[in-house]
SEFITI-834623 format. One record per residue (C-alpha): residue in three letters; x, y, z. Coordinates in Angstrom, 3 decimals, decimal comma. Example, Ala and Ser with C-alpha at 12.3 -4.5 7.8 and 13.67 -1.06 7.14 Angstrom:
# residues 2
{'Ala'; {12,300; -4,500; 7,800}},
{'Ser'; {13,670; -1,060; 7,140}},
***
This chain:
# residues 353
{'Unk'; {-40,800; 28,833; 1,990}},
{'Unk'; {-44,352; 30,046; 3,385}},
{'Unk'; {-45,758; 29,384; -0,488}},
{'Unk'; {-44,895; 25,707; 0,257}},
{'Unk'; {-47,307; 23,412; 2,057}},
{'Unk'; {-46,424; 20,745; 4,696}},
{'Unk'; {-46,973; 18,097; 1,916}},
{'Unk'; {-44,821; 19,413; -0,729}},
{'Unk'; {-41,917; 19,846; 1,919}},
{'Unk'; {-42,496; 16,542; 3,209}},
{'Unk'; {-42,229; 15,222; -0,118}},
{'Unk'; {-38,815; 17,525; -0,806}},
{'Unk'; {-37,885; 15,922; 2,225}},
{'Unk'; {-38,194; 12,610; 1,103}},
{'Unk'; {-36,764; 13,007; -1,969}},
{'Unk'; {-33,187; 14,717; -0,171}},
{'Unk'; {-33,293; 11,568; 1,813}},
{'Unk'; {-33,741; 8,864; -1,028}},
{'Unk'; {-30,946; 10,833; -2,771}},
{'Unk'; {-28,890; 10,366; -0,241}},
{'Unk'; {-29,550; 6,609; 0,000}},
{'Unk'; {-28,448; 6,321; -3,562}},
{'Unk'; {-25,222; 8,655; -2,627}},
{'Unk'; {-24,278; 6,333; 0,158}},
{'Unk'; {-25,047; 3,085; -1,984}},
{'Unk'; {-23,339; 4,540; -5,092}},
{'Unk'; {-20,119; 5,399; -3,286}},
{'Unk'; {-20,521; 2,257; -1,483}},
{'Unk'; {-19,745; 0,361; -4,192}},
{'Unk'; {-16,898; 2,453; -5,405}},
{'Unk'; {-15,128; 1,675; -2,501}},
{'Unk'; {-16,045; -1,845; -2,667}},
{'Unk'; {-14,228; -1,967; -5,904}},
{'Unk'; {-11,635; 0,031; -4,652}},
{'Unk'; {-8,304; -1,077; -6,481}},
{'Unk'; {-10,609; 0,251; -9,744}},
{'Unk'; {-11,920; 2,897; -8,212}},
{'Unk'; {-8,083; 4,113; -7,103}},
{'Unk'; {-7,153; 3,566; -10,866}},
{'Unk'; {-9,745; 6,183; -11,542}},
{'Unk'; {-9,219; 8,820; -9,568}},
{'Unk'; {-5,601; 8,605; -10,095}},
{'Unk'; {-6,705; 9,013; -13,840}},
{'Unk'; {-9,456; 11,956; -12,778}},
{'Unk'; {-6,026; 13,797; -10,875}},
{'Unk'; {-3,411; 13,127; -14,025}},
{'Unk'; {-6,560; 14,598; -16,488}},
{'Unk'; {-6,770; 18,131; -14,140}},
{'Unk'; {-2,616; 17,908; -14,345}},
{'Unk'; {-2,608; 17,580; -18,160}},
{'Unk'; {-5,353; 20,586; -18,302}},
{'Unk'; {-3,750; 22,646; -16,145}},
{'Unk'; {-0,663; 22,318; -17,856}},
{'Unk'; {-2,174; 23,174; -21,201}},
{'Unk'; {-3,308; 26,073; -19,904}},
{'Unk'; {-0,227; 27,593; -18,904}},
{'Unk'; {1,284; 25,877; -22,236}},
{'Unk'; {-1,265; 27,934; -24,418}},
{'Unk'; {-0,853; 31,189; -21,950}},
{'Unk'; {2,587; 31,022; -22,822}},
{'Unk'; {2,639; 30,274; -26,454}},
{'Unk'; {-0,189; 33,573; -26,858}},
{'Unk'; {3,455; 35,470; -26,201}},
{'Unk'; {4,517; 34,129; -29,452}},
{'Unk'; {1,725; 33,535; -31,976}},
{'Unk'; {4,583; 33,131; -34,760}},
{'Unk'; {5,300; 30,082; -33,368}},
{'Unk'; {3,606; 26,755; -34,159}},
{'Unk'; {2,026; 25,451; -31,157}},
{'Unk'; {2,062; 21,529; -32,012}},
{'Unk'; {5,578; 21,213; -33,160}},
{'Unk'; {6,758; 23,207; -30,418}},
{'Unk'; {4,493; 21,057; -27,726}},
{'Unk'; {5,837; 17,817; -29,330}},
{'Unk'; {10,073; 18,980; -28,750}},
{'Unk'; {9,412; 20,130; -25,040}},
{'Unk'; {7,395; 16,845; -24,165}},
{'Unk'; {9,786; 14,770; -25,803}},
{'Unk'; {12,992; 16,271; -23,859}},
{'Unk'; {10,941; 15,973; -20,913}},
{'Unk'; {10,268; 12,637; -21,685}},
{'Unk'; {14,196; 11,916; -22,347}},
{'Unk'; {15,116; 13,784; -19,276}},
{'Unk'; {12,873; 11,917; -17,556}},
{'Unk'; {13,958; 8,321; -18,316}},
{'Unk'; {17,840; 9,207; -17,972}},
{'Unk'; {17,108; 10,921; -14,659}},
{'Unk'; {15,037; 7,887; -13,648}},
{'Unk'; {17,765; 5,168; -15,295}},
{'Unk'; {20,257; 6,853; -13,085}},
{'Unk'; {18,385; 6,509; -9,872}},
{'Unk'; {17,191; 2,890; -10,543}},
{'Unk'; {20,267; 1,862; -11,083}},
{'Unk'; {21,446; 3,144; -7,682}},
{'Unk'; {18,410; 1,996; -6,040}},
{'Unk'; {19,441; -1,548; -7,543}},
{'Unk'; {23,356; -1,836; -6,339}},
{'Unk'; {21,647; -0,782; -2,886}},
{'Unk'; {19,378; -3,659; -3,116}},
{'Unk'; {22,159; -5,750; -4,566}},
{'Unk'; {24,381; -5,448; -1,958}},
{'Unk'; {21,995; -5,608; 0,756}},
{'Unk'; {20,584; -8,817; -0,996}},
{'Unk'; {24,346; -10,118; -0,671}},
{'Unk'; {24,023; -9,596; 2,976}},
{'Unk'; {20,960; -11,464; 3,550}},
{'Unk'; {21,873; -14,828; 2,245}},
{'Unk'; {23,436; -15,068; 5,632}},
{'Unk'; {20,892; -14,849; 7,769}},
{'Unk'; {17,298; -16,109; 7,956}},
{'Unk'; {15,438; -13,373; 7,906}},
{'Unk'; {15,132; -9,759; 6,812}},
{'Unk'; {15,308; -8,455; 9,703}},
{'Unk'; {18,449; -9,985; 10,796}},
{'Unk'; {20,290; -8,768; 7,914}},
{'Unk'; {19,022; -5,196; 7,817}},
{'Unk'; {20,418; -4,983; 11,436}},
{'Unk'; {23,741; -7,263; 10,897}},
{'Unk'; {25,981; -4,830; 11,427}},
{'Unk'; {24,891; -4,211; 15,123}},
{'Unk'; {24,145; -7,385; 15,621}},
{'Unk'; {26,064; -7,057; 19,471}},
{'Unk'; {24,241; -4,203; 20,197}},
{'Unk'; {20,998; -6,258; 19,441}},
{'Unk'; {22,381; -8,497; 21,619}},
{'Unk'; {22,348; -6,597; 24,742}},
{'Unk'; {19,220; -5,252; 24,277}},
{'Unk'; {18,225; -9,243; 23,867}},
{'Unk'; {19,700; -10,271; 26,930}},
{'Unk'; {18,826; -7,296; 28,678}},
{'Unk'; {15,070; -8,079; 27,915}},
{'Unk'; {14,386; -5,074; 26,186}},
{'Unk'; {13,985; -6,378; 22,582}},
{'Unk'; {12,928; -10,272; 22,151}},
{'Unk'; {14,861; -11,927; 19,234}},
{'Unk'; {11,242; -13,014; 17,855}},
{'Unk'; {10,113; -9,266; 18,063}},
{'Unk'; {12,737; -8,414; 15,661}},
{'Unk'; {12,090; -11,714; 13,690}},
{'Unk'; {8,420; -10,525; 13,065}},
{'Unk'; {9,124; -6,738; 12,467}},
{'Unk'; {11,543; -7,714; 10,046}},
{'Unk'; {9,109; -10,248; 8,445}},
{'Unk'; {6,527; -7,732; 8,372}},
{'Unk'; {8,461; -4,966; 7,351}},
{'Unk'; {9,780; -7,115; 4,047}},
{'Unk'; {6,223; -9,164; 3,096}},
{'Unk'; {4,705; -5,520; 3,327}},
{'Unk'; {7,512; -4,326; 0,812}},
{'Unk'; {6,378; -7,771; -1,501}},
{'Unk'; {2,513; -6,859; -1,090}},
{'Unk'; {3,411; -3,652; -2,245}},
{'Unk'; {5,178; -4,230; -5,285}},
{'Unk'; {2,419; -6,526; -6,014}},
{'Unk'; {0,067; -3,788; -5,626}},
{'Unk'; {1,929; -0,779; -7,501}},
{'Unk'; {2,124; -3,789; -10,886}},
{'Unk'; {-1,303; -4,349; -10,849}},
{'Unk'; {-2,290; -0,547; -10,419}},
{'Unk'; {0,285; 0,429; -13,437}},
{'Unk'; {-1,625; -2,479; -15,432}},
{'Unk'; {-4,813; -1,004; -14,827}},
{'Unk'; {-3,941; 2,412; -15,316}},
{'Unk'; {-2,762; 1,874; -18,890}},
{'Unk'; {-5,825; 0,159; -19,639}},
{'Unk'; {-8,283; 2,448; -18,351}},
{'Unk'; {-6,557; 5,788; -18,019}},
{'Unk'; {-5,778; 6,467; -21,722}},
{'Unk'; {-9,398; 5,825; -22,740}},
{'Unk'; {-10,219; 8,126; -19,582}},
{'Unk'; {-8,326; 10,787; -21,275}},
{'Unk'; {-10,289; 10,155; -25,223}},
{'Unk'; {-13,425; 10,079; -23,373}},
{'Unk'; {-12,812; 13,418; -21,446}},
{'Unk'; {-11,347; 16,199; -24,008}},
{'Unk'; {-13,437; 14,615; -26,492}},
{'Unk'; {-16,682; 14,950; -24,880}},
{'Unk'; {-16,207; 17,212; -22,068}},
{'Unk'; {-17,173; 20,540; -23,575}},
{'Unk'; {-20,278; 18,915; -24,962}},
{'Unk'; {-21,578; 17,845; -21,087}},
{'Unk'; {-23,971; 21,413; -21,031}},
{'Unk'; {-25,088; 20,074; -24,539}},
{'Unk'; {-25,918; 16,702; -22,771}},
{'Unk'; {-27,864; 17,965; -20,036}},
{'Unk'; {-29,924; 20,493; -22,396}},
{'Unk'; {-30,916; 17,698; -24,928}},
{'Unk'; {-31,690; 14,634; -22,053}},
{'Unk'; {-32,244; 16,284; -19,079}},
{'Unk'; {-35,590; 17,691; -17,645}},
{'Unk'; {-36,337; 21,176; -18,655}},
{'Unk'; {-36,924; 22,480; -15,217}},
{'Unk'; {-33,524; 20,448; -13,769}},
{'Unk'; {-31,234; 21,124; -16,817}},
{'Unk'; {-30,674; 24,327; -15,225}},
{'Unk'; {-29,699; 22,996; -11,995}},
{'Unk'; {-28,219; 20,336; -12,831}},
{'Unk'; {-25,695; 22,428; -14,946}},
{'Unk'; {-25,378; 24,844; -12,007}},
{'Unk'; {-24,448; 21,908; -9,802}},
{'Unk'; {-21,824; 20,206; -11,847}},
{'Unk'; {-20,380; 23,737; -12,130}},
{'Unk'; {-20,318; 24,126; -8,632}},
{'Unk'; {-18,568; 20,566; -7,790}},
{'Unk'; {-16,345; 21,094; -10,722}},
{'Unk'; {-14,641; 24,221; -9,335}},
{'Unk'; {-14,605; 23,250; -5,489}},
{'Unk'; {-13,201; 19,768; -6,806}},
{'Unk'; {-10,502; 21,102; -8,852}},
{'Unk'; {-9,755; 23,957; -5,959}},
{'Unk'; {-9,231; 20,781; -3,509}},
{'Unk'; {-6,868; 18,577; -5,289}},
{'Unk'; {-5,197; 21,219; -7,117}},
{'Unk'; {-4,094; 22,630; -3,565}},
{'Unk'; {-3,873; 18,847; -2,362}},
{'Unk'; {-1,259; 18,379; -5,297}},
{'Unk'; {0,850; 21,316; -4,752}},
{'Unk'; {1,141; 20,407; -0,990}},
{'Unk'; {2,636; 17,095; -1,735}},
{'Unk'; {4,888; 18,353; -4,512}},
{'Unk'; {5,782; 21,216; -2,147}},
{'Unk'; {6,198; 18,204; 0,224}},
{'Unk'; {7,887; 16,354; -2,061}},
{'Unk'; {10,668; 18,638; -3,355}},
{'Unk'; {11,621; 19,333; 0,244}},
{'Unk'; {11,946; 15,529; 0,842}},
{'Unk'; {14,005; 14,804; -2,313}},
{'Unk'; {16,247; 17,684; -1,349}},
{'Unk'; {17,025; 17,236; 2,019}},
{'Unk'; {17,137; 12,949; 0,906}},
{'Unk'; {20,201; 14,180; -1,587}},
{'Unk'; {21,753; 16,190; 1,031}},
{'Unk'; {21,945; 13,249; 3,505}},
{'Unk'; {23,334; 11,259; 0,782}},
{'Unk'; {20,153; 8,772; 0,116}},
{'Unk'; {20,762; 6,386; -3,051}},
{'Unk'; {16,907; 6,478; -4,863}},
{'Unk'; {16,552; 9,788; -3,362}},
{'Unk'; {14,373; 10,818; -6,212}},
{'Unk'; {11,926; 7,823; -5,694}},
{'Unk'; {12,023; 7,811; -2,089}},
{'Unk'; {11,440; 11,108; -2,304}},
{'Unk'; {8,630; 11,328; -4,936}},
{'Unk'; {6,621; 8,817; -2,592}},
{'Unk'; {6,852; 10,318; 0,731}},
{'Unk'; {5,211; 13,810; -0,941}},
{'Unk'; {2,606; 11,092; -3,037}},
{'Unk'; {2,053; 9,507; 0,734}},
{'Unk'; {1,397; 12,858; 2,113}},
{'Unk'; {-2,196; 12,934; 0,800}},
{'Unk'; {-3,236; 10,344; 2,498}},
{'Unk'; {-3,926; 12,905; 6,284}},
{'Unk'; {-2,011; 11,513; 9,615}},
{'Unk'; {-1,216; 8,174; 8,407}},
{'Unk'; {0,378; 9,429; 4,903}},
{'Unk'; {3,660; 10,818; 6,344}},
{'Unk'; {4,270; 8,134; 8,182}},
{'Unk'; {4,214; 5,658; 5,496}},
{'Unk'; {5,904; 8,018; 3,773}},
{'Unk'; {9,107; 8,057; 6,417}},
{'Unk'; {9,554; 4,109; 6,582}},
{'Unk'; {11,463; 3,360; 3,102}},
{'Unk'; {13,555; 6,421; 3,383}},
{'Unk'; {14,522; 5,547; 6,507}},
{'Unk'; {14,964; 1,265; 6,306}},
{'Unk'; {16,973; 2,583; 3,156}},
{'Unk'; {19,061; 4,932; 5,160}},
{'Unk'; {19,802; 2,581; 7,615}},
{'Unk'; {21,084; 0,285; 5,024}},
{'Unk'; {23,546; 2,721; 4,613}},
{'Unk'; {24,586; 4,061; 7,586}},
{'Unk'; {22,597; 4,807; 10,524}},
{'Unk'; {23,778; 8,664; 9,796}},
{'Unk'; {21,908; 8,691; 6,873}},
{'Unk'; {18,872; 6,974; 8,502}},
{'Unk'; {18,732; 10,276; 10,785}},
{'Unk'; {19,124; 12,610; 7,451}},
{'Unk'; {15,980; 11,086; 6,088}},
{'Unk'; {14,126; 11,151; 9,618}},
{'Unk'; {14,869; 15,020; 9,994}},
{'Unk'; {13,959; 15,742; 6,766}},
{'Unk'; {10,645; 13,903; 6,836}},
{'Unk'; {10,177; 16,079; 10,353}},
{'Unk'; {10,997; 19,348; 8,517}},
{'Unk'; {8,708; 18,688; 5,532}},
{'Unk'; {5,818; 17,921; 7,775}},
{'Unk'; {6,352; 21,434; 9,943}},
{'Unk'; {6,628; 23,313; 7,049}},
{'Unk'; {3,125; 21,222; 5,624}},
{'Unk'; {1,430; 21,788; 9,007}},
{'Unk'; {2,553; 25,363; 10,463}},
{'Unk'; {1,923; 26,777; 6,722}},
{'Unk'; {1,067; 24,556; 3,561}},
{'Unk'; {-1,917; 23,180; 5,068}},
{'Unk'; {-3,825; 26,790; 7,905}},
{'Unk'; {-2,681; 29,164; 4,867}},
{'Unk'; {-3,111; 27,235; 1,353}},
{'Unk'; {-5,964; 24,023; 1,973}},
{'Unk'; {-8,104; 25,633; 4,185}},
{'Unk'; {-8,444; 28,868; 1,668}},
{'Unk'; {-9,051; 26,463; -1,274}},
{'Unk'; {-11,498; 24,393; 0,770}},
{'Unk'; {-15,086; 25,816; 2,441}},
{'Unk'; {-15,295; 24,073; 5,769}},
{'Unk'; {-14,926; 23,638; 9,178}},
{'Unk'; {-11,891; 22,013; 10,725}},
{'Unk'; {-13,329; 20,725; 13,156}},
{'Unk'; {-15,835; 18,770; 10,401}},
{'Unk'; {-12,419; 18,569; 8,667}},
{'Unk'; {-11,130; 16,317; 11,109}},
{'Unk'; {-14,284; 14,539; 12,180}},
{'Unk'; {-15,178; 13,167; 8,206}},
{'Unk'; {-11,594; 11,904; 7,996}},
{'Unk'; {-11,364; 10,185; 10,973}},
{'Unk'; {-15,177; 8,679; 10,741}},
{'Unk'; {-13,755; 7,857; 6,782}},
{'Unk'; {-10,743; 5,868; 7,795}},
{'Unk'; {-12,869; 4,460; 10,908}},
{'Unk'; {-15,412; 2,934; 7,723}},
{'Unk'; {-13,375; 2,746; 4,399}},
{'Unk'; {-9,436; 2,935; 5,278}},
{'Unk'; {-6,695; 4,743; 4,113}},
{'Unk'; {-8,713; 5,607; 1,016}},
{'Unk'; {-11,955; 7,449; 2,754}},
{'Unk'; {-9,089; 9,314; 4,523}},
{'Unk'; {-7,998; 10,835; 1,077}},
{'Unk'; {-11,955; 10,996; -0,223}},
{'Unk'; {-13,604; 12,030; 2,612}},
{'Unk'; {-13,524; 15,983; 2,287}},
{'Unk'; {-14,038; 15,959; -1,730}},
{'Unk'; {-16,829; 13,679; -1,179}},
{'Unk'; {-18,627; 15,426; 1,529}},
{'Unk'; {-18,088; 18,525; -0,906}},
{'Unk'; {-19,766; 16,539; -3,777}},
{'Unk'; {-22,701; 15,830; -1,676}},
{'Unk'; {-22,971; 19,218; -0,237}},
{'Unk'; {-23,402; 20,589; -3,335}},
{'Unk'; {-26,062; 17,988; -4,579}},
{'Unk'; {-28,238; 18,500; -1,283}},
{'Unk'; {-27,934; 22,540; -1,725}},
{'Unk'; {-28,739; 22,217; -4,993}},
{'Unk'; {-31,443; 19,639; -5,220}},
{'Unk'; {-32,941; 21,496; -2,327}},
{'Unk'; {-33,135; 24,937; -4,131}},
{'Unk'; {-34,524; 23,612; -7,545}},
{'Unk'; {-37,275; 21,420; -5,225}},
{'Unk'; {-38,217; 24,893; -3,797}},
{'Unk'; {-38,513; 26,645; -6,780}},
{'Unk'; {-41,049; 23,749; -8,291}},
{'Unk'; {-43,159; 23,520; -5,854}},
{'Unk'; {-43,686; 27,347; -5,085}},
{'Unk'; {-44,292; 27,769; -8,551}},
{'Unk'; {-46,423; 25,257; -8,469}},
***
């Protein structure tokens, strides 16, 4: 630092702040074209999955080096795959008497909401004349409740569409090329950046990978305990229901409660019995996810403070939604490490200079 002069820090300070333009404006336009950007990430998570689970596929197989590797690969992810789509057969065709009969119910009435509460319809109308609940107040939760349900199916077909258009060639373009990236950065980059450029990359590799690897256990931890506790209490879809209430749980504060309200409109359906089941287990899973999952697994993974934590997430979903809620602590890791980094080679330059 004292082998620097004024001007060369002033210019190392203008060239931390134009990168950080360019960080802003870059991300700025990710989330601009967010329903792509989503498609991608969810293609950057199932790429770390698949890697991770050919690790522990190859760690495995070293037990038996008799054994042929592909052929035995190909039988277990083919009875996956058939376990898979009977398991999932099963469940959509409970989901769909479910919807049937529910469907049956609503041709009655003139809205949603009126037929998901039908069957205490004089209760409803106690609380009506008493002037608890206004008849319109249901009419509009109900409304809301089933044109949300529409917007996201629409949603979840166009992702899927996207997905298998983009996320297979995702998946060529990355074990093809990605041992090659040091190779890259050697041949195009600067000599005096290659170095840290390669260093930094490292850097946001690992603390990337440490972050949504303990982000994805937390919602399949999540997860399990939801589809568990949604079979116990007798849930038809439990699986799915299930499945997307630990998928939800990413998403901080807001996730779990998206999360809760299909398991629990389903469950009413039902029985209102059932509708408690699913709202205790939702309740369970999140103790469990705040008193341990998240003080003892996430914040070990993850180098900050909490308080920062909570600060970038709220600020994120203040600016950018429900998606800079999910983003905001691997992107304020990813520019972290580019400051700390940039900063460091700048130093070096200029004092040998």
């Amino acid at each position: 630092m004292e082998n620097i002069s004024m001007n060369n820090y002033y210019n190392i300070m203008k060239f931390l702040a134009l990168t950080t333009i360019l960080f802003v404006l870059f991300f700025s336009i990710l989330f601009y074209f967010q329903d792509i950007f989503i498609v991608l990430i969810a293609g950057a998570v199932l790429i770390l999955i698949a890697e991770k689970t050919i690790q522990l596929f190859n760690r495995f197989m070293d037990r038996f080096p008799n054994f042929n590797r592909k052929a035995v690969g190909l039988v277990l992810l083919a009875g996956a795959g058939l376990i898979f789509l009977l398991f999932v057969s099963s469940q959509v065709q409970a989901l769909g008497v479910l919807i049937g009969d529910f469907s049956n119910i609503q041709q009655d009435y003139a809205s949603g909401a009126s037929a998901l509460f039908s069957e205490h319809e004089s209760e409803l109308s106690m609380l009506a004349d008493s002037g608890i609940i206004k008849p319109q107040d249901l009419q509009k939760i109900g409304n809301t409740i089933f044109s949300g349900i529409t917007d996201l199916v629409s949603k979840v077909s166009y992702y899927l569409f996207t997905g298998l258009l983009i996320i297979p060639l995702m998946f060529g373009v990355y074990f093809k090329h990605h041992n090659k990236i040091g190779n890259y950065i050697q041949a195009y980059a600067p000599p005096e950046y290659a170095e840290g450029i390669t260093r930094a990359l490292k850097y946001m590799g690992c603390e990337l990978e440490d972050f949504f690897s303990a982000k994805m256990l937390e919602s399949a931890v999540v997860g399990l305990i939801c589809c568990i506790g949604f079979y116990l209490g007798g849930l038809e879809g439990w699986f799915y229901l299930g499945t997307l209430a630990g998928f939800l749980n990413i998403i901080p504060y807001l996730g779990p409660l998206l999360g809760a309200i299909p398991p629990v409109i389903v469950g009413y359906i039902d029985s209102p019995m059932t509708a408690l089941f699913a709202v205790i287990t939702v309740i369970v899973a999140q103790l469990i996810d705040n008193l341990y999952l998240i003080p003892f697994m996430i914040s070990e993974k993850v180098d900050i403070n909490p308080l920062l934590s909570v600060v970038l997430t709220l600020a994120a979903s203040k600016l950018l939604g429900p998606l800079g809620m999910v983003l905001a602590i691997p992107i304020y890791i990813i520019y972290k490490i580019i400051i700390k980094e940039s900063y460091r080679e700048l130093i070096n330059i200029y004092s040998k200079d």
